[in-house]
N, C-alpha and C positions, 0 to 999 in steps of 0.2 A: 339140310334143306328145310325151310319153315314149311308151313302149312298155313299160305294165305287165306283171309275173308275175303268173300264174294259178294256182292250185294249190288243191287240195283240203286243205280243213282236216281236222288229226287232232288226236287227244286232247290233243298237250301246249298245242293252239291253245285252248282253252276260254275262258282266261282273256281272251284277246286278243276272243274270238266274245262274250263277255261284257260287254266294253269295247265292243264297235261295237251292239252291242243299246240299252245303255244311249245314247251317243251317237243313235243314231236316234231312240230313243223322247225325247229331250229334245227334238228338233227336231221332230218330231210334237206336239207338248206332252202327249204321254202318258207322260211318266216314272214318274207314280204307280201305272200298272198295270201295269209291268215287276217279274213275280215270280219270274223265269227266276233260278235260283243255278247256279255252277260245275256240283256234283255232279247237279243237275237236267238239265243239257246233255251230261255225260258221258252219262246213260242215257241221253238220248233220240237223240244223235247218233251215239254209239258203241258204245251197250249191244248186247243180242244182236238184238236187234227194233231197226235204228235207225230213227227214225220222219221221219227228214228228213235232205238232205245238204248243207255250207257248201264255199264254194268263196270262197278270198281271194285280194284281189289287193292285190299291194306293187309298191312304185316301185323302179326297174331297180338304186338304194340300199339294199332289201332293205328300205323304212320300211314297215309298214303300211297301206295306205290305202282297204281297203275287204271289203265283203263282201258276199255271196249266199245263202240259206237258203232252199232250193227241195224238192219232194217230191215223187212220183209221184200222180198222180190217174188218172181217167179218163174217157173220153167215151162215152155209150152209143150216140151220135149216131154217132160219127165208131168206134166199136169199134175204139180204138186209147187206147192210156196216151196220159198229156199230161205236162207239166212244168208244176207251182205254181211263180209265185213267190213267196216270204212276204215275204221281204225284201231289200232293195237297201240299199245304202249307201254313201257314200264320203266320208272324210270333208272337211270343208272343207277345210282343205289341199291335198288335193290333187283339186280337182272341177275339169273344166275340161278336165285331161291322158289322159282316154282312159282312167280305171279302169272309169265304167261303162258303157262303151261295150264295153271287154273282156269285163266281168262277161257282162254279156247275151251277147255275140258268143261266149262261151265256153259260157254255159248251150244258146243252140241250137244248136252243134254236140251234145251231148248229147243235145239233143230228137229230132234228126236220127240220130245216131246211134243211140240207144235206138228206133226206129219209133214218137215221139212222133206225135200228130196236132195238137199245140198246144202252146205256151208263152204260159201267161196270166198275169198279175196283177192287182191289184187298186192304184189311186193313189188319195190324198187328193183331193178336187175341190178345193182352196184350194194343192195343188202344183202351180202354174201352170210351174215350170223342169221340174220330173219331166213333166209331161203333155207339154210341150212335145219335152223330149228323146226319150221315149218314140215319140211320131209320127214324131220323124226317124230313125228307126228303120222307117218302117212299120208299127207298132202302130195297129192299129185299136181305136177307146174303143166301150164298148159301154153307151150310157149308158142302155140300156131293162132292165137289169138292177140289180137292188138287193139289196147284203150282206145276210143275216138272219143271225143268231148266237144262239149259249144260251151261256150262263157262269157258272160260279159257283153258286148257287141255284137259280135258274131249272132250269140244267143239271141238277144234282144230284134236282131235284123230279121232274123226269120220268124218271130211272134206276133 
C-alpha cells in the first residue's frame, strides 16, 4: 500500500476538482445532473464567501488520484460545528492503496482539530464497497434517517 499526499486544493486545482466530480458523478450514474462549470467552482470554493473546502490526494508519483469536498455545518444537539462530507472519490486506479483511507483520516484530523462534534456523510444504499469501507473505519450508518432535498423549481417556488 503507498502512502498518499494530501493537500488542499487551490484555485489552479479546478480543473483537476472538475475532472474528479465528473468521474464520480459517472459512477453514480448521475452524470446528467452534474452542472458544476470551472468558473462556478472558482466562486464557490475560492471566491470571497467559500462555501465548501477540497482536499486531494496524489500517489507519492505526484498522479492524481482522488478527492474530498467537505463544509462546516452544525449540531444544535451536540453545540458544536461538524464536518459535511459531500464528496469522496478515488479514482479506479488507484482504489485499494490507501487514498481514501487518507482522505477521511485527513478530514478528522480537521474535525478534531476545528472542535468538530461529528464528521458525517451521506452513501448510496447500492454502494455496498463504500458502506463497507466506511464501517471499517467505525462509521456508524444511520439508517432511521432520510435525505429530503428542494432543486431546481421546486426550490425556486418557494424563495
Amino acid at each position: 500500500m503507498m502512502t498518499p499526499v494530501i493537500r488542499p486544493a487551490t484555485p489552479a486545482d479546478v480543473p483537476l476538482i472538475l475532472t474528479f466530480i465528473r468521474a464520480l458523478a459517472e459512477y453514480e450514474h448521475l452524470l446528467p445532473e452534474v452542472e458544476a462549470t470551472e468558473a462556478r467552482l472558482h466562486a464557490t470554493l475560492f471566491g470571497p464567501r467559500p462555501a465548501a473546502e477540497c482536499a486531494l490526494a496524489f500517489t507519492p508519483a505526484g498522479e492524481p488520484a482522488g478527492f474530498a469536498v467537505y463544509f462546516t455545518n452544525y449540531s444544535t444537539f451536540l453545540g458544536q460545528p461538524g464536518l459535511y462530507l459531500e464528496d469522496l472519490f478515488v479514482s479506479p486506479a488507484h482504489r485499494g492503496q490507501g487514498c481514501g483511507r487518507a482522505l477521511l483520516l485527513h478530514l478528522a484530523h480537521l474535525a478534531n482539530q476545528r472542535g468538530c462534534g461529528r464528521l458525517e456523510w451521506a452513501v448510496l444504499d447500492w454502494n455496498q464497497p463504500a458502506i463497507d469501507f466506511y464501517e471499517s473505519l467505525g462509521a456508524e450508518r444511520k439508517s432511521d434517517w432520510t435525505i429530503c432535498r428542494l432543486t431546481g423549481e421546486r426550490l425556486r417556488r418557494l424563495g
